[in-house]
Residue frames relative to the residue before (quaternion, step in Angstrom):
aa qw qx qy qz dx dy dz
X 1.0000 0.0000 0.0000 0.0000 0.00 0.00 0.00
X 0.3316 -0.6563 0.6383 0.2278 3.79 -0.99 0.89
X 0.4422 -0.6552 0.5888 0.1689 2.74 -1.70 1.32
X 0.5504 -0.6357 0.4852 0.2397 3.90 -0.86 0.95
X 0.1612 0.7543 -0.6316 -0.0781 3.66 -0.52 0.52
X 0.4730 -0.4895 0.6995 0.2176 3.61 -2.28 0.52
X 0.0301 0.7150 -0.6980 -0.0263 3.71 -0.94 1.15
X 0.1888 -0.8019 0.5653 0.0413 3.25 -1.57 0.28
X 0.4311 -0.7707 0.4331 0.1805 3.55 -0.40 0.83
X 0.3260 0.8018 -0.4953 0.0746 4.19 0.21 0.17
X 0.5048 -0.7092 0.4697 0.1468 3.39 -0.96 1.63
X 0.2660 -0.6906 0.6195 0.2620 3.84 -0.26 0.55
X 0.6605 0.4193 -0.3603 0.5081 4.42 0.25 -0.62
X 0.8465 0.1003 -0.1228 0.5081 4.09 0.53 -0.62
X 0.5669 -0.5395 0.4158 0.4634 3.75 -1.49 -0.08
X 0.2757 0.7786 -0.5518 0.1156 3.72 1.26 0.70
X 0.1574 0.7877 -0.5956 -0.0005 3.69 -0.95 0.82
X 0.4511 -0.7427 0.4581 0.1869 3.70 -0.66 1.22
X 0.5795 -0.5299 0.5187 0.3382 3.39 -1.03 0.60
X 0.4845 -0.7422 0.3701 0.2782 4.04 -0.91 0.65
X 0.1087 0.8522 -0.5033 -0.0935 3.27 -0.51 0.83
X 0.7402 -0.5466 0.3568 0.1611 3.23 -1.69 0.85
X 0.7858 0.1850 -0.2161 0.5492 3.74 1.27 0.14
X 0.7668 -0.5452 0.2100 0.2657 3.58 -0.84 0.57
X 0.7985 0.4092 -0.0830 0.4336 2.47 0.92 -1.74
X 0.3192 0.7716 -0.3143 0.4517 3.34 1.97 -0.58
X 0.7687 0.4525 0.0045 0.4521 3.20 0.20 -1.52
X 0.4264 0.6057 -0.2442 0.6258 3.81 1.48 -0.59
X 0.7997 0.0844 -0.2344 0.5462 3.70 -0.33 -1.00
X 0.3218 0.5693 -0.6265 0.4240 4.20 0.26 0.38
X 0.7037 0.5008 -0.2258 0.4505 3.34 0.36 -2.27
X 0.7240 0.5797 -0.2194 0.3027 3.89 0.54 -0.80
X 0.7247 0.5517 0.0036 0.4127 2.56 1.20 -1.40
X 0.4996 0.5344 -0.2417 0.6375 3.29 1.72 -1.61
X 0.6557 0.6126 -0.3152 0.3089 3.74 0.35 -1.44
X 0.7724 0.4129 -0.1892 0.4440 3.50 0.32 -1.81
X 0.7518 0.5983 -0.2021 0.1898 3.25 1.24 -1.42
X 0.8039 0.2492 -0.0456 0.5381 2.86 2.44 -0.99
X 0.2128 -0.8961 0.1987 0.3350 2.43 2.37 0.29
X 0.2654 0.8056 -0.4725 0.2395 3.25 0.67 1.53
X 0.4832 -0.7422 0.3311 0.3257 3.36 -0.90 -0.45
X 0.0018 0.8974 -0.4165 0.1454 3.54 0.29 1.34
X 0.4105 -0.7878 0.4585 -0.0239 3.04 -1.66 0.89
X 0.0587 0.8635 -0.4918 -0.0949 3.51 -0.41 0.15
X 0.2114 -0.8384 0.5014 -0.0327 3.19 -0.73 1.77
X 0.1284 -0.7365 0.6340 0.1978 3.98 -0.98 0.51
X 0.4690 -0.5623 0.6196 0.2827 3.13 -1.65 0.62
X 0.2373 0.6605 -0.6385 0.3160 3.21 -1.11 0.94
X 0.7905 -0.0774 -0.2953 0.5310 2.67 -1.01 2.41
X 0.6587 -0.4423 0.3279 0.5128 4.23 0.58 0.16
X 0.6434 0.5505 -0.2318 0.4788 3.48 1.01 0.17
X 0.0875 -0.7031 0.6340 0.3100 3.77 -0.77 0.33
X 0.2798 -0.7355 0.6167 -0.0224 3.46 -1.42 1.02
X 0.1438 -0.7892 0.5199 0.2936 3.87 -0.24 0.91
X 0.7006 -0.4931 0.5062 0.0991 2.87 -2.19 1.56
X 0.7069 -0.3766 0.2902 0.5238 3.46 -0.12 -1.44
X 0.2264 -0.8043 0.5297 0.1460 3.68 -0.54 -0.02
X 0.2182 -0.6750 0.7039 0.0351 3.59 -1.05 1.11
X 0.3611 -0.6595 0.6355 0.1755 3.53 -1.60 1.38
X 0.5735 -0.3922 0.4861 0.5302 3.67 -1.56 0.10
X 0.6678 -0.4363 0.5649 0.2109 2.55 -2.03 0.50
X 0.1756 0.7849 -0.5809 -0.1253 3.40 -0.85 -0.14
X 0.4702 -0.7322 0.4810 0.1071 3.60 -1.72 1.74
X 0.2305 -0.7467 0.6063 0.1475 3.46 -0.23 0.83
């Protein structure tokens, strides 16, 4: 049986924080999207074990 996890989406450049969703990949394009769109750096963290724990993180973008 898979264990259910809560991700979240939090922008490291603004006070952007995403509402929690309930699959991964869900939570992935947010992180993408927020990213490309404001070309910040964001994160995306899952609760797991009473704790939120970061997932993976994507730097800004930068335009040459």
């Amino acid at each position: 049986m898979s264990e259910n996890h809560s991700y979240i989406v939090r922008c490291n450049d603004c006070n952007f924080v995403s509402h929690i969703f309930l699959d991964e990949q869900a939570a992935m394009n947010e992180r993408d999207f927020h990213s490309f769109e404001k070309l910040h750096a964001v994160s995306i963290w899952r609760h797991d074990w009473g704790q939120w724990v970061l997932v993976t993180e994507l730097m800004g973008v930068e335009l040459l």
